[in-house]
N, C-alpha and C positions, 0 to 999 in steps of 0.2 A: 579242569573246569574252575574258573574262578568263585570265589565262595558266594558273591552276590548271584553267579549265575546257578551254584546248590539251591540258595535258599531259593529262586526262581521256581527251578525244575518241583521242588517241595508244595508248592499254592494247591497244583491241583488233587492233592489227596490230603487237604485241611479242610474240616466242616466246621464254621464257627456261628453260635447262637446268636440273632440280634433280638434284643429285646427294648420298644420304646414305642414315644411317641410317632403314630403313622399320620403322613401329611400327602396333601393331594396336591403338587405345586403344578397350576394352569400357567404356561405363558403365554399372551398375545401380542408379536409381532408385527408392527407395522410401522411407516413413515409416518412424521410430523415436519406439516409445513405449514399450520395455520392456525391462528386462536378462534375459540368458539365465538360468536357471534352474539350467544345467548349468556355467556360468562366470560371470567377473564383467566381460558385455562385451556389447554393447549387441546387438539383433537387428532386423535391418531388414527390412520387411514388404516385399517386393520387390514394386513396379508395373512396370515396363518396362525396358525395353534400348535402347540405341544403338551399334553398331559405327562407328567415323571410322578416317579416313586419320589416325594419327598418327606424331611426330618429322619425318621430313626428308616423308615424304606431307601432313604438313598443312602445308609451305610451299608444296607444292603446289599444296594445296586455297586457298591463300590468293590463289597468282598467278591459279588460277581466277576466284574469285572477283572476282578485281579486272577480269574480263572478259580476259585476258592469256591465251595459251595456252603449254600448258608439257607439255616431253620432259622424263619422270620416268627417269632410272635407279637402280635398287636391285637389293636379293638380297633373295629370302626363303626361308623351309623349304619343307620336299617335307613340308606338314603342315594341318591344316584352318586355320590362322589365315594360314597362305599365301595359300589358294585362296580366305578369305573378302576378302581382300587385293585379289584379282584381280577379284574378281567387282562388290567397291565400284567399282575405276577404270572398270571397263564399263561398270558399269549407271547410276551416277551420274555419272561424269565424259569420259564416253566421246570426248564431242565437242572438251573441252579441253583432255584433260590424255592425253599418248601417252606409253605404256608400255613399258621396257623392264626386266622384271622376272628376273632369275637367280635359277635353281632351286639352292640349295646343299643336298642331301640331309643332312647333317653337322652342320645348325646347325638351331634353331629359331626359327622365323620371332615376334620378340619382341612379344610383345602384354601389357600393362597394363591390368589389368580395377580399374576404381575404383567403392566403391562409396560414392553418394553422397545425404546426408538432401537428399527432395524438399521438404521445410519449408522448413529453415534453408540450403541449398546448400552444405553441408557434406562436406567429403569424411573419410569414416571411416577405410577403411581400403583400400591399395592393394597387390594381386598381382602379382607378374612374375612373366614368363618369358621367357629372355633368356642368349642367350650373349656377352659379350664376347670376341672373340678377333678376332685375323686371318684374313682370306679365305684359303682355299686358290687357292694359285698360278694355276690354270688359271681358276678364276672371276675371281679379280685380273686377269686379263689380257683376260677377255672383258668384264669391266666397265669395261679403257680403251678394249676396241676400238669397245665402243656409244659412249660420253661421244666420242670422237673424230669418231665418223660425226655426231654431234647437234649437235656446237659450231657448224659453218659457215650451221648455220639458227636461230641461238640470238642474240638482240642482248645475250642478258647470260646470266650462269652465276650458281646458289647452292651453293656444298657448306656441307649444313646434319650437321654432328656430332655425335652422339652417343656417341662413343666407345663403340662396338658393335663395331667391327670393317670396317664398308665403306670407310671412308675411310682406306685407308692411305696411308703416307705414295709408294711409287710413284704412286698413282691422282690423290692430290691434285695430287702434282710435273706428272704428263700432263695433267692437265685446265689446271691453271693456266696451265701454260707454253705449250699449245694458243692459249688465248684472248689471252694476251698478244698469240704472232705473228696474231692475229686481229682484236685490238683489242676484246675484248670485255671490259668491267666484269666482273671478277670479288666478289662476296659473301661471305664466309666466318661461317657461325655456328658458333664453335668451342667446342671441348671440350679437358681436359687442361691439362697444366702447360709444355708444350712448344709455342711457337706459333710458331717457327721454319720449323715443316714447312710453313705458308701462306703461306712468302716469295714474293714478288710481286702476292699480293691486292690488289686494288682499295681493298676495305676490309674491315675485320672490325668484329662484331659482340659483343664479353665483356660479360657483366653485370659488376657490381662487383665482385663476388667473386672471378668466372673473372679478370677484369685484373689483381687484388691477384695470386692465384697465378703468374699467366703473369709476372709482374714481380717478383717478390719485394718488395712492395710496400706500405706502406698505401694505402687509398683511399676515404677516409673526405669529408673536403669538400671542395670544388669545386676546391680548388688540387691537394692530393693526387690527387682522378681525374684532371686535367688531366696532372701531372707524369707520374704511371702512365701515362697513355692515349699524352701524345707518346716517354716508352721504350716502349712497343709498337710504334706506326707504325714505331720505328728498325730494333727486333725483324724485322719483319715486311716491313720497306719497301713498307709501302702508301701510299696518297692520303689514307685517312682510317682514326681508331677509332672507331667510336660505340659508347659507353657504356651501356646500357641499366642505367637506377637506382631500379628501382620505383618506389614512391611519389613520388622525388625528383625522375622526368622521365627526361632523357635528357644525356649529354653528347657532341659532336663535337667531335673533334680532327682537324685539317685540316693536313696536311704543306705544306712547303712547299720549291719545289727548291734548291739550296746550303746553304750555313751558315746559313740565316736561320731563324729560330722558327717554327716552325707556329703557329697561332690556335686556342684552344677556345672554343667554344661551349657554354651549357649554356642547357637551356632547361626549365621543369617540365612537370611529368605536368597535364593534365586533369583538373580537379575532378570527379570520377566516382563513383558508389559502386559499388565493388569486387564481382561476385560469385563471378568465377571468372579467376585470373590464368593458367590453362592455358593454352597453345599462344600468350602473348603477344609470346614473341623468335621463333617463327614467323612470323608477322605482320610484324613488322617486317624481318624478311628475305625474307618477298615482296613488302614494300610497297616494300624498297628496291633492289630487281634491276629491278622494273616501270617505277619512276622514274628510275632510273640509263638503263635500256634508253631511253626515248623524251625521252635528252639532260638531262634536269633536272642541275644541280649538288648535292653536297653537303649543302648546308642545306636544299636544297628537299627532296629526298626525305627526311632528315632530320626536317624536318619534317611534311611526312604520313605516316612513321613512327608517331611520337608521338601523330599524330591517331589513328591506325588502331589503334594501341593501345590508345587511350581505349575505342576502339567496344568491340573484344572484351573486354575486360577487364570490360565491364558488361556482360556476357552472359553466360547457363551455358555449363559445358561448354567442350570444346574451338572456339571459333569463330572466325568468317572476318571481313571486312568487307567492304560491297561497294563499289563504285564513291558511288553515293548515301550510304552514309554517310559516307564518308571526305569528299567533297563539304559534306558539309552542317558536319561537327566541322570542316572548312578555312574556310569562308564562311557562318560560323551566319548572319549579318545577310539572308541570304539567303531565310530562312523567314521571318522577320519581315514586318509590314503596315508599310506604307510610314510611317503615323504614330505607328507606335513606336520610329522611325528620329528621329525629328525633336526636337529640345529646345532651348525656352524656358527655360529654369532652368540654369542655370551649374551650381546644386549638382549635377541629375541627371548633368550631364556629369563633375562630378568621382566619384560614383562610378562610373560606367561607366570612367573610366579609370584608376580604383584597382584596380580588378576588374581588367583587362588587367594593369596592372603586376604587380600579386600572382601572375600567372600566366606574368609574363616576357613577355610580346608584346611586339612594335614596333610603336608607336604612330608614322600619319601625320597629315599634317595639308597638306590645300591649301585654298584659298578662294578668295571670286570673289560677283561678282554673279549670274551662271547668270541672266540676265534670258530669254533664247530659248535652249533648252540643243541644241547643236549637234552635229556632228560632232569635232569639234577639243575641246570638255568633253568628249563621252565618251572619248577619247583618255586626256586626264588625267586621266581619274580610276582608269580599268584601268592606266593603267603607274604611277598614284601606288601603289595598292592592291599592283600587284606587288611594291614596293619596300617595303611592311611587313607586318604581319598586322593591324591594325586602320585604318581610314582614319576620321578625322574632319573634314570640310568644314565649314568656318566660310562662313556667308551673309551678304551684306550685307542688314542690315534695309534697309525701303522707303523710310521717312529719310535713311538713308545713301544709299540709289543714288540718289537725288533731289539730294543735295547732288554726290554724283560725278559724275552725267551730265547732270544736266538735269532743266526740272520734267515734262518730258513722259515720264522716267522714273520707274519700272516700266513694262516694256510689262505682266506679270503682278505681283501682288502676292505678299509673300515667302511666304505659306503655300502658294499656287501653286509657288513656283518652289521653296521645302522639298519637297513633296512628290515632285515629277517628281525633285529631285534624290534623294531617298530610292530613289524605283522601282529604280535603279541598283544590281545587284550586287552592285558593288566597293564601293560607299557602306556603308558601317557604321553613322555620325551624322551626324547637320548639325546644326549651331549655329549662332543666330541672333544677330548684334552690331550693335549699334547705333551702334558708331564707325567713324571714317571707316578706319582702318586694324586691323587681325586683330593689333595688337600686342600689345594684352590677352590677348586670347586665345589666343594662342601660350602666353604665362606660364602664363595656365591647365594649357592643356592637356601642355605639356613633352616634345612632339614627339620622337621619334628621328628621324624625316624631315622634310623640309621638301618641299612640291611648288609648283613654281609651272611657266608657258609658259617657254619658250626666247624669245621676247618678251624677256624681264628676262635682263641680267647677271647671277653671282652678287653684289657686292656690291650689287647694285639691290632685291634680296627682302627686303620688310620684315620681322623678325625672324629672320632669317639671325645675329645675334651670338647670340641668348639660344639657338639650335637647338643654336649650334658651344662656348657655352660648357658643355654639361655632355655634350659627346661626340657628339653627332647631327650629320647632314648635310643638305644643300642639294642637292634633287636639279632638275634644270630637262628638263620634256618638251617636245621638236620638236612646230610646231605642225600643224595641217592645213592644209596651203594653200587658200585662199579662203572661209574662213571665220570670219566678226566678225562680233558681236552687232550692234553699232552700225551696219554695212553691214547688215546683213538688216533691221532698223529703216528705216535712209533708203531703201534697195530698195523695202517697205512702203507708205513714204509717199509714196513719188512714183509709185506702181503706178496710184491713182485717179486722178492726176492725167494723165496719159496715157490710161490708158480712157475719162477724158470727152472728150477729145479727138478721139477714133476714135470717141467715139459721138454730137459734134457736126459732122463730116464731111461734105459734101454726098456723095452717092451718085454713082457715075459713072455717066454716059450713052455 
C-alpha cells in the first residue's frame, strides 16, 4: 500500500478537538439581469438557499469530511441562527462531529448571509451579524471545562480564530498547555496582531497578510515569507508556520532545536480554476490536525494541505474535500490507463516534467529491467514514490536486457513489462532506453531523487554525481529477501526438467 494510501486508511480512527469561533454562513443564490429602478445596484432574482457550518464549524465540516471524527466546542446566541446551528450538527453530521455548543443569551450567534450571481459565481454583496467581544466569565470557564474533558480522546486539537471573541487568551492558554502535558499536536488558525497568545503551538496557520502583521514585517517573495515565517516560529515557539499564499501556493517553515536555522519550504498552489476561495484556510486546518493526528511529518501534511485546497477552491460555495479527492489531487497517475503512463518519445517526457517543475514537485526517478515484476520491485517503487511527488521509471529497452542478461532474455517483451510496470500506483511514467546504462536519461530527466536496491553502494548508482550535483539525493531501498528475477527464471527452467522426470518414473509395486 502506498504510504499516502496508510495515512488514508489512518483518518477514520483520528478524533480531533475543534475549538473557535462558530459562524452561520447563509448563501442566497440567484441571477442578475437588471439594476434597481429604485437605486443604482444590481437586483438578484433569488433561486435557493443553503445554510453551512461556518468559521471554526466548517473546519469541522472539513475533519468530517476527511472521514475523521471531531468534538466541536463553541458559543452561540439564545437566537434563531443558534438553533439553526444546532439543528445542522444533528441532522447532518450527527454521527461525526460531537457537540459541545454554549448558550451565551448576551451575544448574537454570528451568521454571514452572501449573496451570490448563480451565473458568474460571483459574490455581490455580504451581510453580518456578529459581536466581537470577550465571553463572559462564567461561559469562559465552562468553555475550558468542556475543551479539558475532550482533549484526552482528541489525537490532535484545532483553535480555528476568528477574532469574535471565543478564543480568549485564558482558553487558548488551557487548551494548549492541556495538549502539550498530553502530547497532542496542537493547530492554530489565527487572527489579530498579537500571536504571542498561541505560545506553544504545534504549528500556526497566517496567510501572508496576517504574518506581515503579526511580524511587523514585509512578505512579499519567497525570502521575505521565509524570514517573516521563521520570526514567527521564535514569536510563538512552535515546530512549524505554514504560510497559506493564494495563488502563490503555500510556504512551510520548520523550527529546528538550538541555534541552528530552521528550513523553509515553498511549494505552489495547483493549477485550478478558482471559483470560490471561501472556507480554503479551513481546509487546511483540518486537513492538517487529521495528518498531524495519524503521525505524518510536516511536509507531509503540508502537502495534502495544499492538495485539499486545490479541491475546494474549485468548488462553489463554502466546501469540504473528501478523502477520494484529496487521493486523487496527491496520486493523479492513479486515474490514468496504464498506456498513458508509458512513453517512447524523450520529448513527451520532457514535457511532463516541465509541467511537474513549473508546479515545484520532486521529481523521482529508479530504473531496472522489471523483466518478472516481483515482490521486492513493488517495494521500490512505493518507498521510491514516498520519497517524491512524481516517480519516473526508466526501462530497459529489449536490446538492452539482451545485451545485459543474456540472449534468452526478455522473459516479456518491454511493452509487456511497460505496461504491468504502469499498472502500479506509485508509478507516474516509464521510459523506455535503449542504452545499456539510465545515464542519459537521468540528464533528461534532472531527478531530485535518485532510487535504486540496497544491492548497490552509494557511490556504485550510476548517475549518482549528476543527481548530487544540482542538489538531489541518492536514496538506496532494503531489499525483500528471496527474491530475484534471474532465480525465478533458472527456478522456471529447471521446473520441466524435473516434471519429466517424475513423469518418466517406473511406478511402484
Amino acid at each position: 500500500m502506498h504510504p499516502i494510501d496508510q495515512q488514508l486508511a489512518k483518518f477514520g480512527n483520528m478524533t480531533v478537538l475543534c475549538v473557535g469561533d462558530l459562524m452561520l454562513d447563509h448563501f442566497v443564490y440567484g441571477d442578475v439581469s437588471r439594476v434597481s429602478p429604485e437605486a443604482p445596484s444590481l437586483v438578484i432574482a433569488a433561486s435557493r438557499e443553503e445554510q453551512l457550518l461556518g468559521g471554526a464549524g466548517n473546519v469541522a465540516r472539513g475533519i468530517a469530511a476527511l472521514g475523521a471524527r471531531c468534538i466541536f466546542v463553541g458559543v452561540i446566541g439564545e437566537d434563531e441562527s443558534g438553533r439553526a446551528l444546532g439543528r445542522t450538527f444533528a441532522d447532518d453530521y450527527g454521527d461525526s462531529i460531537e457537540t459541545h455548543l454554549l448558550i451565551d443569551s448576551s451575544r448574537p450567534t454570528t451568521r454571514k448571509v452572501r449573496f451570490v450571481s448563480d451565473h458568474h459565481s460571483t459574490h455581490l454583496l455580504r451581510a453580518d451579524w456578529e459581536l466581537a467581544a470577550p465571553l463572559r466569565t462564567d461561559i469562559e470557564q465552562a468553555l475550558i471545562r468542556a475543551c479539558l474533558l475532550a482533549l484526552p480522546r482528541a489525537n490532535a486539537v484545532v483553535l480555528s480564530d476568528y477574532a469574535k471573541g471565543v478564543l480568549t487568551p485564558a482558553v487558548i492558554r488551557a487548551v494548549i498547555g492541556k495538549a502539550r502535558e498530553l502530547g497532542k499536536p496542537v493547530i492554530v488558525d489565527p487572527k489579530g496582531s498579537d500571536f504571542s497568545i498561541y505560545r506553544g503551538a504545534t504549528l500556526v496557520t497566517p496567510n501572508r497578510k496576517e504574518l506581515a502583521e503579526a511580524t511587523r514585517r514585509s512578505a512579499r517573495g519567497d525570502d521575505e515569507v521565509a524570514a517573516a515565517a521563521e520570526a514567527l516560529s521564535g514569536i510563538v515557539g512552535s515546530a512549524g508556520v505554514l504560510v497559506t499564499r493564494s495563488e502563490e501556493g503555500m510556504t512551510l517553515y520548520k523550527a529546528r532545536s538550538g541555534a541552528s536555522a530552521g528550513e523553509a519550504l515553498h511549494v505552489p498552489a495547483y493549477p485550478v480554476k478558482v471559483r470560490d476561495v471561501s472556507g480554503a484556510g479551513d481546509t487546511v486546518a483540518a486537513v492538517m490536525a487529521v495528518m498531524l493526528a495519524v503521525g505524518a511529518d510536516l511536509e507531509a501534511a503540508m502537502r495534502a494541505a495544499n492538495a485539499a485546497a486545490a479541491v475546494v477552491v474549485g468548488k462553489r460555495g463554502t466546501s469540504t474535500a473528501s478523502t477520494a479527492e484529496l487521493r486523487h489531487r496527491l496520486l493523479p497517475a492513479a486515474s490514468l490507463a496504464a498506456e498513458d503512463k508509458v512513453v517512447f518519445d524523450w520529448s513527451m517526457l520532457d514535457e511532463r516534467a516541465a509541467e511537474w517543475r513549473a508546479q515545484g514537485l520532486r521529481i523521482g526517478f529508479t530504473n531496472g529491467c522489471f523483466d518478472l515484476l516481483h515482490p521486492g520491485h513493488v517495494r521500490l517503487m512505493t518507498e521510491a514514490r514516498a520519497a517524491c511527488d512524481r516517480l519516473v521509471v526508466g526501462l530497459n529497452s529489449d536490446a538492452s536486457v539482451k545485451r545485459l542478461k543474456g540472449k534468452d532474455r526478455p522473459v516479456q517483451d518491454q511493452q509487456a513489462r511497460a505496461e504491468v510496470l504502469a499498472a502500479l500506483e506509485a508509478v507516474d511514467l516509464v521510459v523506455i532506453f535503449e542504452q545499456d546504462t539510465p545515464v542519459d536519461l537521468i540528464r533528461r530527466v534532472k531527478p531530485t531523487v535518485l532510487v535504486k536496491g540496497a544491492d548497490y553502494r552509494i557511490d556504485e548508482v550510476v548517475g549518482r554525481a549528476i543527481v548530487e550535483a544540482h542538489g538531489g539525493k541518492v536514496v538506496l531501498v532494503d531489499l525483500v529477501p528471496g527474491y530475484s528475477t534471474t532465480a525465478i527464471v533458472q527456478r522456471s527452467a529447471a521446473k520441466p526438467v524435473r516434471e519429466r522426470e517424475v513423469a518418466g518414473a517406473k511406478p511402484k509395486r
